[in-house]
Structure formats: C-alpha cells, structure tokens
C-alpha positions as CSV (number, residue, x, y, z in Angstrom):
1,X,-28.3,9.5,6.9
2,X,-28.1,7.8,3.4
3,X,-28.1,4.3,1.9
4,X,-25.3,2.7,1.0
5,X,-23.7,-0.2,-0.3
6,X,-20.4,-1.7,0.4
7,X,-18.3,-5.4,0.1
8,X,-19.1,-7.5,3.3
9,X,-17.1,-9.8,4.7
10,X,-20.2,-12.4,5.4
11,X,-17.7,-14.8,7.0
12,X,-14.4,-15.6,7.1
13,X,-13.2,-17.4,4.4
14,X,-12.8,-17.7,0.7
15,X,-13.6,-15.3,-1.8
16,X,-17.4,-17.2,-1.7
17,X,-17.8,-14.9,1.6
18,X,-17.8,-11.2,-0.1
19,X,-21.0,-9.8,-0.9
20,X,-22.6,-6.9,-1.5
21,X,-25.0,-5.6,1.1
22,X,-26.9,-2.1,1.9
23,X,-26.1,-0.2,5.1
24,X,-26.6,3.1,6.2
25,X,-24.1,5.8,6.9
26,X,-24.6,9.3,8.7
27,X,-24.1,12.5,8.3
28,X,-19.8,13.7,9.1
29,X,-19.4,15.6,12.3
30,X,-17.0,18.0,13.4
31,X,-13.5,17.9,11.0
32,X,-14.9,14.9,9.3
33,X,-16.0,14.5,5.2
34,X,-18.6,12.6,3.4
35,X,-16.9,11.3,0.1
36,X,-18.8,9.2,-2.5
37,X,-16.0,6.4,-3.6
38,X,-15.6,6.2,-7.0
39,X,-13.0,3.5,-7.0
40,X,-10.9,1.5,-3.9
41,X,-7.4,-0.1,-4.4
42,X,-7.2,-4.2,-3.4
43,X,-4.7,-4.9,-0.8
44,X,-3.2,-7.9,0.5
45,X,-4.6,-6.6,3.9
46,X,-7.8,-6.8,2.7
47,X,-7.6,-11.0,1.4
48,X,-5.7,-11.5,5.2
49,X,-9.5,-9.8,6.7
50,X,-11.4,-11.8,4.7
51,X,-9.6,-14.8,5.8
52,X,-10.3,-13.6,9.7
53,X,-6.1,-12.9,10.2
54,X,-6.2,-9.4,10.1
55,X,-9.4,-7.6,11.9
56,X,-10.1,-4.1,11.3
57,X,-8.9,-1.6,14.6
58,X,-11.4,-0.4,17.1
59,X,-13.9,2.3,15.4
60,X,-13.2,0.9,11.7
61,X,-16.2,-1.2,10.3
62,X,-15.5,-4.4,11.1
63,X,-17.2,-6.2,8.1
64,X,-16.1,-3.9,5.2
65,X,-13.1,-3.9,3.8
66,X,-10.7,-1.1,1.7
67,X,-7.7,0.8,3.2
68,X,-7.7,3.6,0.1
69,X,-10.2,4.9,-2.2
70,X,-10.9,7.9,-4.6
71,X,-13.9,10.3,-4.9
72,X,-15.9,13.3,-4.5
73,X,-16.9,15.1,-1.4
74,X,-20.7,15.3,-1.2
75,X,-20.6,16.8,2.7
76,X,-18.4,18.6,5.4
77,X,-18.6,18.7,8.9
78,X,-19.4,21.7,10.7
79,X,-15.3,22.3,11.3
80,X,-14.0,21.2,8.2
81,X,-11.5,23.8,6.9
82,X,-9.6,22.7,3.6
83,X,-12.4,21.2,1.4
84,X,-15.6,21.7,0.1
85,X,-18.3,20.0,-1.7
86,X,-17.0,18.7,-5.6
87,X,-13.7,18.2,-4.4
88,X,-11.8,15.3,-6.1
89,X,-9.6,13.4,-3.0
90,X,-7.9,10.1,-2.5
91,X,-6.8,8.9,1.0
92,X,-6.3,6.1,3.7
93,X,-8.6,4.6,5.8
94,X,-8.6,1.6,9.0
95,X,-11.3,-0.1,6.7
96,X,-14.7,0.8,5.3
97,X,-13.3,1.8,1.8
98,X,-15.1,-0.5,-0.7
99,X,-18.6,1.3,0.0
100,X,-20.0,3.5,-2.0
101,X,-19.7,6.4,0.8
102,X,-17.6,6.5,3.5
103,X,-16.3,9.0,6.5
104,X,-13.3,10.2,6.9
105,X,-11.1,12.6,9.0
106,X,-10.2,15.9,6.3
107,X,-6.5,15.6,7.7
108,X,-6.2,12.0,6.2
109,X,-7.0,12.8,2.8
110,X,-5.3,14.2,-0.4
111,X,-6.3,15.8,-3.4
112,X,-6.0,14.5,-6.7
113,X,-3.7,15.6,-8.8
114,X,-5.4,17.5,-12.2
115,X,-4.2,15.3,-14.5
116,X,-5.1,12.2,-13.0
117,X,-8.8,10.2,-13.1
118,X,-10.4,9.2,-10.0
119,X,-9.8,5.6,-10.7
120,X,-6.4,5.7,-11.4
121,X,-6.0,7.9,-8.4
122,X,-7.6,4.8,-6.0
123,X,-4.2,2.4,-6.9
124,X,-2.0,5.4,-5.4
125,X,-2.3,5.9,-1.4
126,X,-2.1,3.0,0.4
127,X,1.2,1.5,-1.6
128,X,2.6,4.9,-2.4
129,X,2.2,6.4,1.3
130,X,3.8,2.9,2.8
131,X,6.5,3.1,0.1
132,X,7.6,6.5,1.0
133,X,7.4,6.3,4.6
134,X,9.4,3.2,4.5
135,X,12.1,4.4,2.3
136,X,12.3,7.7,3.3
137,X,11.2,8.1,6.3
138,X,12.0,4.9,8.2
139,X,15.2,4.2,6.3
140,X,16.3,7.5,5.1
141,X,16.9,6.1,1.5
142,X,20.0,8.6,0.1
143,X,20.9,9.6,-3.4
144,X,23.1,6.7,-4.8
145,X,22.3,4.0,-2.2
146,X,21.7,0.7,-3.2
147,X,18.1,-0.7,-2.4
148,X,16.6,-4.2,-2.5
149,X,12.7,-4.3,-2.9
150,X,11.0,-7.6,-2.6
151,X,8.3,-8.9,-4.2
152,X,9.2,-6.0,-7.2
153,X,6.4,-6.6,-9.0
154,X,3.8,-6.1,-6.7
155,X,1.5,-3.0,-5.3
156,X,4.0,-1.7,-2.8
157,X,6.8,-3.1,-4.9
158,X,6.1,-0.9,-7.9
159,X,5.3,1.9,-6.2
160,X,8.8,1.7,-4.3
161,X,10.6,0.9,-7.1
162,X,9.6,4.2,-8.9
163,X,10.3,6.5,-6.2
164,X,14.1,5.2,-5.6
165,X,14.8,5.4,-8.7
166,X,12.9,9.3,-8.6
167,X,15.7,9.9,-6.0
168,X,18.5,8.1,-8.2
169,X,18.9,5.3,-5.9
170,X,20.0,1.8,-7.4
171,X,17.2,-0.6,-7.3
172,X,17.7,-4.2,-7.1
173,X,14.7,-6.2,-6.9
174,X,13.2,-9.6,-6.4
175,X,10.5,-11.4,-7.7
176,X,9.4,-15.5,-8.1
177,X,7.8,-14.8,-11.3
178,X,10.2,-13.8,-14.3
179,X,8.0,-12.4,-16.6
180,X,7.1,-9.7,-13.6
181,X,11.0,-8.5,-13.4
182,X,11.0,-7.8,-17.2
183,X,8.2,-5.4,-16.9
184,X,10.2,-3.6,-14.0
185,X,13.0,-3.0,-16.2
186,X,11.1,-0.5,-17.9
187,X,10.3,1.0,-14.8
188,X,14.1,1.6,-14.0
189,X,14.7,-2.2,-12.2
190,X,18.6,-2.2,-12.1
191,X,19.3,-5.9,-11.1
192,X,16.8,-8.1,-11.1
193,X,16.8,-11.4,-9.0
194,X,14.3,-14.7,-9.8
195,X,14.2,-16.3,-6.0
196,X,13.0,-19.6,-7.1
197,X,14.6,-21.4,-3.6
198,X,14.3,-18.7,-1.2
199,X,17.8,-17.5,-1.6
200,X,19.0,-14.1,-3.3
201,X,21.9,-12.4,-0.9
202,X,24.8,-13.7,-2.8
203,X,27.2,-11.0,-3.9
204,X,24.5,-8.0,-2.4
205,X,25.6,-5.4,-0.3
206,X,22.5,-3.3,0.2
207,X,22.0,-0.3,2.5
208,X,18.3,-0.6,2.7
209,X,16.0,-3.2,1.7
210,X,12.5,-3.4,2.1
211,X,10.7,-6.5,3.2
212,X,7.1,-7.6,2.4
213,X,7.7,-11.4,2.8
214,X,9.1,-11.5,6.7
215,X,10.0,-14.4,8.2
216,X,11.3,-17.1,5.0
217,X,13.4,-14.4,3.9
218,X,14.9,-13.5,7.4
219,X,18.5,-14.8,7.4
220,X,18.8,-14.0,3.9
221,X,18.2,-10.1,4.4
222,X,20.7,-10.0,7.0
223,X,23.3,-11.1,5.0
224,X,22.0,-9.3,1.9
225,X,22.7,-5.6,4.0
226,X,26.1,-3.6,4.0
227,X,27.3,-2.9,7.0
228,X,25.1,-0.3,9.0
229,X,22.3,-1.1,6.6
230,X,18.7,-0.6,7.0
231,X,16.0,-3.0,6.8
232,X,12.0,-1.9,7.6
233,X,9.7,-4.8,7.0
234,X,5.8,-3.9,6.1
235,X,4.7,-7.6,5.5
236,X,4.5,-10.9,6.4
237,X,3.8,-13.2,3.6
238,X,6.7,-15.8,4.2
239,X,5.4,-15.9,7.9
240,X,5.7,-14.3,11.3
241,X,8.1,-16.7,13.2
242,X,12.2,-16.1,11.6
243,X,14.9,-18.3,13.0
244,X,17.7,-15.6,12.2
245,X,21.5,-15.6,12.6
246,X,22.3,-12.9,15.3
247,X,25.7,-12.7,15.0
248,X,25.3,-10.7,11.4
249,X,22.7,-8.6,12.9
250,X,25.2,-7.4,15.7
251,X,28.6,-7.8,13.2
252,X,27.1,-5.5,10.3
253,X,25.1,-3.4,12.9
254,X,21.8,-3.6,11.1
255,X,19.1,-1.6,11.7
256,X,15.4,-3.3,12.0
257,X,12.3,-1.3,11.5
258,X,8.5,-2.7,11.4
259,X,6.2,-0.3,9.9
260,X,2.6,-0.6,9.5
261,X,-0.1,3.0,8.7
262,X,-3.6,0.8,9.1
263,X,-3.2,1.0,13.1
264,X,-1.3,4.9,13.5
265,X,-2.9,7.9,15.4
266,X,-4.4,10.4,13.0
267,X,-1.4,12.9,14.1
268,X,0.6,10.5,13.0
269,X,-1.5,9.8,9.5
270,X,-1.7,13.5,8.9
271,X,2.0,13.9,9.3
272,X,2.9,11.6,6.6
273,X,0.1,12.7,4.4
274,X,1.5,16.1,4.4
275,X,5.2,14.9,3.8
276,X,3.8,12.9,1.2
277,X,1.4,15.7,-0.9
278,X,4.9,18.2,-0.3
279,X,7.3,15.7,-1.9
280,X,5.3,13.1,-3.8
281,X,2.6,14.5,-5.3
282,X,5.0,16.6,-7.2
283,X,5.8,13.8,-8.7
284,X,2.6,12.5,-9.9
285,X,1.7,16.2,-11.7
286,X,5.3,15.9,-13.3
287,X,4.7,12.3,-14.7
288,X,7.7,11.1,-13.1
289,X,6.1,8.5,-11.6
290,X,2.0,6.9,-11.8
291,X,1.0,3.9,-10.4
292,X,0.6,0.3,-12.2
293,X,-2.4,-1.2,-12.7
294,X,-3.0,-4.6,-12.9
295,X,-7.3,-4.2,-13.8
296,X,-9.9,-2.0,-13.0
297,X,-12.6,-4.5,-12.2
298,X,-16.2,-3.7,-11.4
299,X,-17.4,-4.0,-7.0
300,X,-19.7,-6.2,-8.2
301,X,-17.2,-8.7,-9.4
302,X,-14.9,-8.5,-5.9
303,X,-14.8,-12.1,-5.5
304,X,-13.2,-12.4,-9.0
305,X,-10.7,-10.2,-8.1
306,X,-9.7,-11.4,-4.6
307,X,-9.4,-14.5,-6.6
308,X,-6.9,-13.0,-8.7
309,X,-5.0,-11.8,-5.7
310,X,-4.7,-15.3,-4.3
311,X,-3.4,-16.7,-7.4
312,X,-0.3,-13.9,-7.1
313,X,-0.7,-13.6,-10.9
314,X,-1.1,-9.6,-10.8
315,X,1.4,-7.1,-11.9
316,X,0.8,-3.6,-10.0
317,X,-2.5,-2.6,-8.7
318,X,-5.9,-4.2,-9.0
319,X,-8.8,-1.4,-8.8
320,X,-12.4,-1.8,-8.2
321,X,-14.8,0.8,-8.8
322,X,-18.3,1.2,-8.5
C-alpha cells in the first residue's frame, strides 16, 4: 500500500467541485502494473463526470477522474510478462488517471516511443486510440476516400485529422471557430468548413465522416455521405435525441456505427492496443504525426483547466501533470 493523491470529484458540479485529496492504493496483483503518472490528458468525458452525466463503469474509481496518462512503472504483479520496473508507458484506463499512481491491466498499456517525453506522450491514447479505431477500424477509411471530421480542431479532431491524411485520405473538416481551421491547414485540412448555423452538407459527398457532436448535426451527416458511406459517432455534444430523415439513410444505404473504448472488455482494449502500437506507433517514431497541445497545466490547477474546457477555447490537447 502507498499514499496517494489524485483529483476528486467532491460533487457534481462546476469546476469549484475538483479537489485534490490523499487516498491509498495497493500493491498490483496477478497481470496488473503499478505506474507513477507523470502526466494525464483532459477529456471531454472527464467535464461530463464531473457534471454527474457520465459515471465511471463498475470497478473504475468512481470519484477520480482521467481516461489516459503517462509514466513509469514502479511495480509488477506476480504474472506480469512484458514490462519491468523503469519502464516508460502511456495507456487507457475506465477512470482513476489523474492520481499520482494508478493500476492497470499490462495488456492495456503502450510504451513510449524514444523520442517522445512523458508529458507529451499523456495527450496521445485516449484521442489517438478512438481516432484510429473509428477510422480504421469501424469505417475502414481507404487511401483516397474523402473524410469529414467534426469539431477539427479538437482532441480527437486533431488526432484524426493527422492520421487520414497519414493514409492520403482527403480531409474535410468542421469547426465553429475560424481561427481553429487555419491552424488545421497546416496539419493537412483540405476543406475547411465554419458551421456558424448548424449546416455544412452542401455540395459534400463524403464516404466516412466522423461525429463527435450527435444529435444537432443528425440530418445534416446523412446528407453529407456518398452513397454507401460510413458514419461512426464517438460523441454527443449537440445532444442524444436526433429527429433524422430516414428516407436518405435507406436511399444512400448509410452505414451507422457508435463507438465508445471507456466501457470495452480488456480483450477488446488489448486488441486495439496492439493494432494500434503495430500501425500507429510507427508513426509517432517517424514524426509523421504527434499530438497538439493546447497547455500543459499543473494537477494542482485542474479547476483552471476544466474551466478552459468549458469555454471550448482550446486547440488540441490540454495536459496536466503532476
């Protein structure tokens, strides 16, 4: 057993209910690690459990927030085959990563790649894993296909854009701030599109597009697709409940995917990580793609940055470390 300290959720409510409090964490058993976190990525999920609207799954801490993190392995379990203590890794978790330790299954981790710091590596799993599952393996993005990512400018957003245009797709992408679609030019944006009324499909022919917002944007993704195109949605910012036009979903043939990792079986998790170090990683250790950051911000100062996140005013990735 050790001392901790971690972000808890006191409450739910504003950023006001985030503090930082001691607990204790024990020793891992069986395939399980002990890493001491030197940095976590801020997600959206993470504002929606403060707020009470997304609780942590069964066996997660339910108070502590953090889906991603980076750090060093201080401990092993007993049957713990692929690292060892001093090992740099990054990786996915239900909740619990904004502490200074956590515990964590070896098959749902990654190691960092050489040339990257352990801060920077916190901003990469959560919106990098759920970018390439979505494009790749939910849709089964192609070379040459046309792809609309929305909210470009984002997290996920960045991180998708880059690895379309990795596998020379051509990226279209939407944003309600302007100044955020210049930025993505640079990382290989193709057409940018400034929603400022909740409409964008006019003259798009997509074959996948990838949906953070949900519902508002509903009727307009449908007609957005090509014929036999392929939407997955992986958020619901514009709501849950979508009045949509069925007769383009069954005219164009559309296919619909949800995806979510926070709630998957760790067969499941471990499959996509290993896709993921095979084809991605690469990728990372090539500088062909790195993930944006926003701010590194210190733990200390997590209300100020779930503030930040509320106001929408972030470009990439904010980063707290300890």
């Amino acid at each position: 057993m050790i001392r901790a300290q971690a972000v808890t959720i006191s409450k739910p409510g504003g950023p006001e209910v985030l503090e930082l409090r001691s607990h204790t964490v024990r020793s891992p058993g069986g395939s399980e690690i002990l890493v001491k976190v030197t940095a976590a990525g801020l997600n959206r999920a993470d504002t929606l459990q403060r707020r009470g609207l997304y609780p942590a799954p069964p066996g997660a801490p339910k108070q502590i927030p953090g889906l991603e993190y980076s750090g060093t392995v201080v401990e092993v379990g007993p049957a713990v085959r692929r690292w060892s203590v001093g090992d740099r890794v990054m990786g996915i978790v239900p909740g619990g990563a904004m502490a200074t330790h956590l515990i964590t299954h070896e098959r749902e981790t990654l190691p960092v790649p050489a040339d990257v710091d352990l801060t920077t590596a916190a901003a990469i799993p959560e919106t990098f894993l759920t970018a390439f599952d979505a494009l790749f393996l939910q849709a089964q993005l192609k070379m040459g296909e046309q792809v609309l990512i929305h909210a470009v400018g984002s997290g996920i957003g960045t991180s998708a854009l880059q690895l379309a245009v990795a596998a020379n797709a051509d990226v279209i992408g939407t944003s309600r701030t302007a100044s955020k679609l210049t930025r993505c030019k640079e990382l290989g944006l193709v057409r940018p599109i400034h929603v400022t009324d909740g409409t964008f499909a006019a003259g798009l022919d997509v074959n996948v597009l990838i949906d953070v917002i949900g519902a508002s944007y509903a009727g307009e993704n449908l007609r957005a697709l090509a014929p036999q195109g392929r939407m997955v949605t992986i958020g619901l910012l514009g709501g849950v409940q979508a009045d949509i036009p069925l007769n383009i979903f069954l005219q164009k043939r559309i296919t619909w995917m949800g995806s979510v990792l926070r709630s998957r079986t760790l067969e499941e998790k471990a499959t996509l990580m290993n896709a993921f170090e095979a084809q991605v990683l690469p990728l990372f250790i090539r500088k062909k793609i790195k993930p944006v950051i926003d701010d590194v911000i210190p733990m200390s100062n997590i209300q100020d940055a779930h503030s930040s996140m509320d106001r929408n005013n972030t470009f990439g990735k904010l980063v707290l470390c300890w």
